[in-house]
DSSP file (Angstrom, degrees, kcal/mol; ACC not computed):
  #  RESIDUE AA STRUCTURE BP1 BP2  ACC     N-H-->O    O-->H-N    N-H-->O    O-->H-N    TCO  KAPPA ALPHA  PHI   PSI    X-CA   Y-CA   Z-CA
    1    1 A X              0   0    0      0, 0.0     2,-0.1     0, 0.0     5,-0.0   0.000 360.0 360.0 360.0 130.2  -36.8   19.7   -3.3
    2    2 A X     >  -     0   0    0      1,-0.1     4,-1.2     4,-0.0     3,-0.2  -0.579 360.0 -95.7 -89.1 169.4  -35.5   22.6   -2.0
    3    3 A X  H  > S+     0   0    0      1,-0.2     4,-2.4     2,-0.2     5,-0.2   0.809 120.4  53.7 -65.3 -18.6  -31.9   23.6   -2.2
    4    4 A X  H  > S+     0   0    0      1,-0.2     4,-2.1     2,-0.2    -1,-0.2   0.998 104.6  55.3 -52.4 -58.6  -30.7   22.4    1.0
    5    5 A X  H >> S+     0   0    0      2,-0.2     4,-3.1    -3,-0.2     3,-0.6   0.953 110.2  47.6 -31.9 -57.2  -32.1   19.3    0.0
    6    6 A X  H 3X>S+     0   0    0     -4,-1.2     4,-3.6     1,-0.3     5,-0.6   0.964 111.9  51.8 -46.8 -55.3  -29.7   19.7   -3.3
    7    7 A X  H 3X5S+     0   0    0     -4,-2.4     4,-0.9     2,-0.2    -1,-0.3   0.846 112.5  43.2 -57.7 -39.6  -26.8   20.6   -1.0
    8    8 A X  H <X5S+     0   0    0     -4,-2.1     4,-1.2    -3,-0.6    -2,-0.2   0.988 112.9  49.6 -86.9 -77.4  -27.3   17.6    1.1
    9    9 A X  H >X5S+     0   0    0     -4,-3.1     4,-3.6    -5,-0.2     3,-0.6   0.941 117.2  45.7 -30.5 -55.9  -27.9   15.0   -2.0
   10   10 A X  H 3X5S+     0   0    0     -4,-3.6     4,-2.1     1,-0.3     5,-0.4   0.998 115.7  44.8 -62.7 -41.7  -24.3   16.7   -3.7
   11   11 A X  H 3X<S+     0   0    0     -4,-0.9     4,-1.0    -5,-0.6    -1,-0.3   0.875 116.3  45.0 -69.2 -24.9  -22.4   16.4   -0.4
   12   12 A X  H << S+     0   0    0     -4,-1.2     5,-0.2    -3,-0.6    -1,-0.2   0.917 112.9  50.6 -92.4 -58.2  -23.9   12.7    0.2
   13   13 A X  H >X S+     0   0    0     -4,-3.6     3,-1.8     1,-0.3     4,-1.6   0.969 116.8  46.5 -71.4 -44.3  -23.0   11.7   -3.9
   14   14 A X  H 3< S+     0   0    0     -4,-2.1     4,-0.3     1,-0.3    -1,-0.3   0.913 112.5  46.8 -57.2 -35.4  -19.1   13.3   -3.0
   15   15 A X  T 3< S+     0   0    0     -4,-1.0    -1,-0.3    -5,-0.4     4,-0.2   0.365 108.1  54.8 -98.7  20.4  -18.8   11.5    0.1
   16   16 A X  T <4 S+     0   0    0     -3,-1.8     4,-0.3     2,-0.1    -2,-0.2   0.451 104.7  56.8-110.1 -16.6  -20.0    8.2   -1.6
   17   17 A X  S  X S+     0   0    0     -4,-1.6     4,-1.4    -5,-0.2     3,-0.2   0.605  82.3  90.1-105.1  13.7  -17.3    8.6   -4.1
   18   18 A X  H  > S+     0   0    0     -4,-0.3     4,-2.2     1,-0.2     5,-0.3   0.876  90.8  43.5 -59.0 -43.6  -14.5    8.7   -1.3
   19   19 A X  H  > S+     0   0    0     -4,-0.2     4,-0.6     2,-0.2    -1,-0.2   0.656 105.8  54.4-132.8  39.3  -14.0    5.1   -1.3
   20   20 A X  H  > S+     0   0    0     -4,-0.3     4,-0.7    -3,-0.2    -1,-0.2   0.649 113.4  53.5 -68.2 -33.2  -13.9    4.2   -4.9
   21   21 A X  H  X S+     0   0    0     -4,-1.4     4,-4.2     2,-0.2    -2,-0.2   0.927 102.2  49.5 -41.5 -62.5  -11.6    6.6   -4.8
   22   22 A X  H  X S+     0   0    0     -4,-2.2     4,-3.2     1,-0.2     5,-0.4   0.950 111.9  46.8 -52.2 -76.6   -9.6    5.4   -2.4
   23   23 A X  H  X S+     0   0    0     -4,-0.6     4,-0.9    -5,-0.3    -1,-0.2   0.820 105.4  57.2 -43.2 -30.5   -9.3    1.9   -3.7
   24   24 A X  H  X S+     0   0    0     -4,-0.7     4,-2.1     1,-0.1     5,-0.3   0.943 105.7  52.8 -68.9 -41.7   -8.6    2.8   -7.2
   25   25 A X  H  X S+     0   0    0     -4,-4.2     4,-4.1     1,-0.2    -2,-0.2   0.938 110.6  50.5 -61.7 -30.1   -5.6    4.8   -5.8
   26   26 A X  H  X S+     0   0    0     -4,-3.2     4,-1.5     1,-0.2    -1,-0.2   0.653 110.5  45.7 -29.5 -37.9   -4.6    1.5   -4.0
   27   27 A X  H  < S+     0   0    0     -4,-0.9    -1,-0.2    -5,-0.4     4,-0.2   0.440 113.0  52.8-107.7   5.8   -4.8   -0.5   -6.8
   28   28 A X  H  X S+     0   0    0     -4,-2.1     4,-1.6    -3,-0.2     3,-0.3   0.832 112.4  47.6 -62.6 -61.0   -2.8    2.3   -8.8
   29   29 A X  H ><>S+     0   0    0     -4,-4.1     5,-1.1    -5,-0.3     3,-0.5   0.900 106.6  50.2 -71.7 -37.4   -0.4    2.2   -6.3
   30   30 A X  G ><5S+     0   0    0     -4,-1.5     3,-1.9     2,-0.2    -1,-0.3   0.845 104.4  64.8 -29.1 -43.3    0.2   -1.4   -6.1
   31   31 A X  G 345S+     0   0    0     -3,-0.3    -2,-0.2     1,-0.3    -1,-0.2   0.765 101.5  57.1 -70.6 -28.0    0.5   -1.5   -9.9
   32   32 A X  G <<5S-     0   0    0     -4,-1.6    -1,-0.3    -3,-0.5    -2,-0.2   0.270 118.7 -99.7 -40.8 -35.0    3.1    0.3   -9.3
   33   33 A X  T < 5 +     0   0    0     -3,-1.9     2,-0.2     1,-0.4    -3,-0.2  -0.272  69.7 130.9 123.2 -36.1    5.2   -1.3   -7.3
   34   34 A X      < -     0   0    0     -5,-1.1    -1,-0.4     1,-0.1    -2,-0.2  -0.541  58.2-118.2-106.9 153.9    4.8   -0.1   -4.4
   35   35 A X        -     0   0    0     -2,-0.2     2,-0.4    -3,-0.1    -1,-0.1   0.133  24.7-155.2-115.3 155.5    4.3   -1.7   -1.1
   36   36 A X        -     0   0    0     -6,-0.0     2,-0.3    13,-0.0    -1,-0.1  -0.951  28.5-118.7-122.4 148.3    0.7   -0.7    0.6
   37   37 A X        -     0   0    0     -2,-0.4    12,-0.5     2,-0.0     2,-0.3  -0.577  15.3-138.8 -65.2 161.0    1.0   -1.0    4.4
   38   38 A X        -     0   0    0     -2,-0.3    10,-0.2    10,-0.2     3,-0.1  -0.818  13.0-169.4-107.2 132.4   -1.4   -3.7    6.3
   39   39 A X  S    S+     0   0    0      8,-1.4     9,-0.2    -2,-0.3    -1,-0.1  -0.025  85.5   4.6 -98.2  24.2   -2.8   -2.0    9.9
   40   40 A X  E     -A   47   0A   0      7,-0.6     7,-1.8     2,-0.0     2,-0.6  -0.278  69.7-159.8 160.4 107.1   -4.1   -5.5   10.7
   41   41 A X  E     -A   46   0A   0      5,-0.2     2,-0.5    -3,-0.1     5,-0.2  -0.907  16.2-178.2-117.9 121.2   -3.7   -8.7    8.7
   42   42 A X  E >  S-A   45   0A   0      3,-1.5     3,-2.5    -2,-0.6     2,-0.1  -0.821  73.0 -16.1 -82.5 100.0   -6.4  -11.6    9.6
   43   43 A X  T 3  S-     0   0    0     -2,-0.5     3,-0.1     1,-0.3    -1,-0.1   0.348 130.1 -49.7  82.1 -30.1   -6.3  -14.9    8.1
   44   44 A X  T 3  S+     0   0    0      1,-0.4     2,-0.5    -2,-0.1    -1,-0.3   0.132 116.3 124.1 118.9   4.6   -3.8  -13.6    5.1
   45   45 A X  E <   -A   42   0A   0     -3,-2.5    -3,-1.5    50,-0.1     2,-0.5  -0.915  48.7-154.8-116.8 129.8   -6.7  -10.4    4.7
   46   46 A X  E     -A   41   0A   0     -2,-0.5     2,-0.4    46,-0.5    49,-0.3  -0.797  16.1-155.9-107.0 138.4   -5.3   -7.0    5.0
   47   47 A X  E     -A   40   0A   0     -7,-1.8    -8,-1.4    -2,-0.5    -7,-0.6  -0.862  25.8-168.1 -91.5 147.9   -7.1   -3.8    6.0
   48   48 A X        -     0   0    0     -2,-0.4   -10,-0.2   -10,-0.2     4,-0.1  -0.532  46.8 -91.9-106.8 160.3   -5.0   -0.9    4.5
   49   49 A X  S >> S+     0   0    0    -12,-0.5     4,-1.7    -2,-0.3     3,-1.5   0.910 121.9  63.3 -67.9 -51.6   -5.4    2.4    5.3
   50   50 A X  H 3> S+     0   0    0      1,-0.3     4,-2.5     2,-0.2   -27,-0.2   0.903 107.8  38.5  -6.0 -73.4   -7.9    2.5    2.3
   51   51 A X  H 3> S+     0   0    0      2,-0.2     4,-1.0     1,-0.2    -1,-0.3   0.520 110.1  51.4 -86.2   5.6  -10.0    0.5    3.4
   52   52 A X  H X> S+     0   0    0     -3,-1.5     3,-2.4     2,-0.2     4,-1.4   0.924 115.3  45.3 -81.1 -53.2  -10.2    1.1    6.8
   53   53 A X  H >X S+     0   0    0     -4,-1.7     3,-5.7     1,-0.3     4,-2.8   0.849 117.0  56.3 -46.1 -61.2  -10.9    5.1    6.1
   54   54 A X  H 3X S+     0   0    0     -4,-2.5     4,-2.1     1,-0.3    -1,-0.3   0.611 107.4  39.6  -9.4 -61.6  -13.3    3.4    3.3
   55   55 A X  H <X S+     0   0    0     -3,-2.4     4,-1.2    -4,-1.0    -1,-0.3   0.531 118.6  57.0 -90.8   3.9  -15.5    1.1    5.7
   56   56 A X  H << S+     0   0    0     -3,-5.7     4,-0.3    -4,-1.4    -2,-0.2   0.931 107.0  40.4 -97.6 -32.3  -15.3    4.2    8.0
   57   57 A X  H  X S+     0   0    0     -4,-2.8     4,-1.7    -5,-0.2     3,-0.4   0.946 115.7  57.9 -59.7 -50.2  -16.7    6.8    5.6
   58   58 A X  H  X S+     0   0    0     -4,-2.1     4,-1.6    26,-0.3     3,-0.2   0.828 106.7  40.6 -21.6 -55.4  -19.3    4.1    4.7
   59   59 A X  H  X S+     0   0    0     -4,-1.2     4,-1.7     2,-0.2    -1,-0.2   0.536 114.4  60.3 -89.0  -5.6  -20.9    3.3    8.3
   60   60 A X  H  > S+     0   0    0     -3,-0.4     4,-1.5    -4,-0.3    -1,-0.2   0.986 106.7  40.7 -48.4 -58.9  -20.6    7.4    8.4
   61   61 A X  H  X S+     0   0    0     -4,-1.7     4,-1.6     2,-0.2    -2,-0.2   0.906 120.3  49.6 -81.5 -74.4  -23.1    7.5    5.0
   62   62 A X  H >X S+     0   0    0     -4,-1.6     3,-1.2     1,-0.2     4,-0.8   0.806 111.9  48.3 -46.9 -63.7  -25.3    4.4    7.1
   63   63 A X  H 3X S+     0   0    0     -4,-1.7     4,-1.1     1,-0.2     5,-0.3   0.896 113.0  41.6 -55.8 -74.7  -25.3    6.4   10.2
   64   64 A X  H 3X S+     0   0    0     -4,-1.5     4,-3.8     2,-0.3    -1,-0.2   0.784 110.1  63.2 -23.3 -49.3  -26.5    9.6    8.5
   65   65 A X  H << S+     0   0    0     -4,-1.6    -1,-0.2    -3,-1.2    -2,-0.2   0.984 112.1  38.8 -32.4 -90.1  -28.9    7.2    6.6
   66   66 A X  H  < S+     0   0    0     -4,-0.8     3,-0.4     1,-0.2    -2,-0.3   0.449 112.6  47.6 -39.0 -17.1  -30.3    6.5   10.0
   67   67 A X  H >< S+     0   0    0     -4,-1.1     2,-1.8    -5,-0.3     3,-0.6   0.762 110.9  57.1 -98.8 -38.8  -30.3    9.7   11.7
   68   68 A X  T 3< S+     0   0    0     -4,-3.8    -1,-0.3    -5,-0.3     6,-0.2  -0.188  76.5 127.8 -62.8  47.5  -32.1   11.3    8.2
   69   69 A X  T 3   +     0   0    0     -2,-1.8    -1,-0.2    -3,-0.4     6,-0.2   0.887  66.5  48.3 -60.3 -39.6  -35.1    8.5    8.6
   70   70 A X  S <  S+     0   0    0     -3,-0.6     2,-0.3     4,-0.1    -1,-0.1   0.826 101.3  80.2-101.5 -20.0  -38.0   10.6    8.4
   71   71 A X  S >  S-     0   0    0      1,-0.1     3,-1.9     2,-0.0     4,-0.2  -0.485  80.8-130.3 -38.3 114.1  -36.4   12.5    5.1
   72   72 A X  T 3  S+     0   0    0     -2,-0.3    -1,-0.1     1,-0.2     4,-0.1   0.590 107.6  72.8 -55.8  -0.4  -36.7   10.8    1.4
   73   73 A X  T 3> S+     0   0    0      2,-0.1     4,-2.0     3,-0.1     3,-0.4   0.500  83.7  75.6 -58.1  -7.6  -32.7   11.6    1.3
   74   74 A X  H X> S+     0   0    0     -3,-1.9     3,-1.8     1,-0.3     4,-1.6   0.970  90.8  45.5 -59.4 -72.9  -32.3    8.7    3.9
   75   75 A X  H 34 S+     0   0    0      1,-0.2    -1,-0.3    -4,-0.2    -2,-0.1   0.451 110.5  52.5 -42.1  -3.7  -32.7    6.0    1.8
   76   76 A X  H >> S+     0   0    0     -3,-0.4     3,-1.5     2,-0.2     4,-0.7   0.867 109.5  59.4 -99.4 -41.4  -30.1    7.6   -1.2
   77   77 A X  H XX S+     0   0    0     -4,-2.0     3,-4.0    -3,-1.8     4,-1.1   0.985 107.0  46.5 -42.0 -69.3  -27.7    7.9    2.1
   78   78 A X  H 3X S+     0   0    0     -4,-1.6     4,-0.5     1,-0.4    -1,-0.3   0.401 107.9  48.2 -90.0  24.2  -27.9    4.2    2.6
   79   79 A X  H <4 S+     0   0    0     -3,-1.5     4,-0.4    -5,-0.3    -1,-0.4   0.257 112.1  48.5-119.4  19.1  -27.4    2.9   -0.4
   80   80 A X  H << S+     0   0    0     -3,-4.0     4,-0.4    -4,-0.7    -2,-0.2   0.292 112.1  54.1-109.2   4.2  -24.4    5.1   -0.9
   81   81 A X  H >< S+     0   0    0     -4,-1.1     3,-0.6    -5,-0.2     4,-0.3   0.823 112.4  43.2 -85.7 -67.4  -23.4    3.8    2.7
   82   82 A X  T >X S+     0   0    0     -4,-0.5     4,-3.9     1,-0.2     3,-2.5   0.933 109.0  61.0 -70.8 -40.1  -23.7    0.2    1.5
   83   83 A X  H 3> S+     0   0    0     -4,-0.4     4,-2.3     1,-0.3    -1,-0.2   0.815 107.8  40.5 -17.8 -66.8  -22.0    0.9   -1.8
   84   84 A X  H <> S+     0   0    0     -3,-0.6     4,-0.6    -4,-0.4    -1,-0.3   0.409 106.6  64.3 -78.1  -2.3  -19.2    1.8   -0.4
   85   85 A X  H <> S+     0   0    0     -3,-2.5     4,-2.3    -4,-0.3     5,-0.3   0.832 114.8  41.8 -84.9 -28.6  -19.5   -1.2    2.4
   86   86 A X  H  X S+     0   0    0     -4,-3.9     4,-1.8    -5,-0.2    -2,-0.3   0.961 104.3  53.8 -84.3 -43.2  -19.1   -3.3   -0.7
   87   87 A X  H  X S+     0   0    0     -4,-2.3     4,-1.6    -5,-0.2     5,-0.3   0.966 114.9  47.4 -78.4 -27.3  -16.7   -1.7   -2.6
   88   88 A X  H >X S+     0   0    0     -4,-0.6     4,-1.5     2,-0.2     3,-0.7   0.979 114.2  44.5 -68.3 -45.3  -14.2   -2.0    0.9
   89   89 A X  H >X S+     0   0    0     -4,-2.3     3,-2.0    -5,-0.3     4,-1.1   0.995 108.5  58.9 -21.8 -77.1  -15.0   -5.6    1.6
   90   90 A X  H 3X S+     0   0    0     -4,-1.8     4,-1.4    -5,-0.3    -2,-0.2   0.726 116.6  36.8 -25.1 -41.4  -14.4   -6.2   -2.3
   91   91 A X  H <X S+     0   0    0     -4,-1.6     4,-1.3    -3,-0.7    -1,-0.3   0.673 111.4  51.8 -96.3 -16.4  -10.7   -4.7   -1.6
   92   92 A X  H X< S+     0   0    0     -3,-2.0     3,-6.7    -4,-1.5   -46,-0.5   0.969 113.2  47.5 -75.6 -58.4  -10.1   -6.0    1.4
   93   93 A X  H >X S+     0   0    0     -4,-1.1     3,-2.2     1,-0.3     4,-1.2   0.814 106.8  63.5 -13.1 -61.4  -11.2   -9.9   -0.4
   94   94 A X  H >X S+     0   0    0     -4,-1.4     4,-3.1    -5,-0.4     3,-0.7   0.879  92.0  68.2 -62.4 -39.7   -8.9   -8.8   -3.1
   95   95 A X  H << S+     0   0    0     -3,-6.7    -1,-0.3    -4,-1.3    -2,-0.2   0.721  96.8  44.1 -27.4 -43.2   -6.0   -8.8   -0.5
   96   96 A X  H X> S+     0   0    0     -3,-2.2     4,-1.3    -4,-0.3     3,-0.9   0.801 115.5  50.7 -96.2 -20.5   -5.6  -12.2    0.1
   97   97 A X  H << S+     0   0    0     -4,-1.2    -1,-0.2    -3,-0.7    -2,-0.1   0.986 113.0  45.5 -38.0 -58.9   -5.8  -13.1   -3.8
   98   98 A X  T 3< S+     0   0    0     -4,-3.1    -1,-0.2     1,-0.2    -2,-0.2   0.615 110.0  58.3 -62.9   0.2   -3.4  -10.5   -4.7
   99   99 A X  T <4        0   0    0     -3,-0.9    -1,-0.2    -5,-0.2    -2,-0.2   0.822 360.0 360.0 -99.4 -48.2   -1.1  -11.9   -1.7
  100  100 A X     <        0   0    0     -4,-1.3    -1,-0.2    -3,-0.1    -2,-0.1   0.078 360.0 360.0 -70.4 360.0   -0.9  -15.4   -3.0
C-alpha cells in the first residue's frame, strides 16, 4: 500500500470513531444529569443530536464505501460505515428504555 492508501485507511479509522464518540459523550452526559435534547421523538424513540450527526457520518463512511468500489479500502469503509449504523440505532433503542 502506498501512503496515500495509509492516509486514507487513518482518516477512514478517525472518522469511524466519531460516533462511538459521540454516544459515549451522551451517555456521559445523561449520567450526569443533564437533559439531552430530542430533534424528533417517534413512538417514545429519540434521535439526539448524537445520533443523528452519528447515522449521518455513518451513511457518509457507506457512501465513500461505495464510491471507493474498485479499491480494497472499500470494503474497510463499509464496515466502518455499518459499525457506526449500529452503534446509532443501539443509542437511539437505548432511548426509549432509558425513558421508561
Amino acid at each position: 500500500m502506498t501512503t496515500d492508501h495509509w492516509m486514507i485507511l487513518i482518516m477512514g479509522a478517525v472518522l469511524a470513531c466519531g460516533p462511538i464518540l459521540l454516544v459515549w459523550l451522551e451517555e456521559r452526559t445523561r449520567a450526569r444529569g443533564i437533559a439531552v435534547p430530542a430533534l424528533v421523538t417517534l413512538k417514545g424513540y429519540k434521535l439526539t443530536p448524537h445520533s443523528a450527526f452519528s447515522l449521518v457520518v455513518a451513511v457518509m463512511l457507506i457512501f465513500l464505501s461505495y464510491q471507493m468500489r474498485g479499491v480494497g479500502l472499500g470494503f474497510v469503509f463499509m464496515v466502518f460505515g455499518f459499525i457506526g449504523v449500529i452503534v446509532a440505532v443501539r443509542n437511539i433503542r437505548q432511548s426509549k428504555t432509558s425513558a421508561s
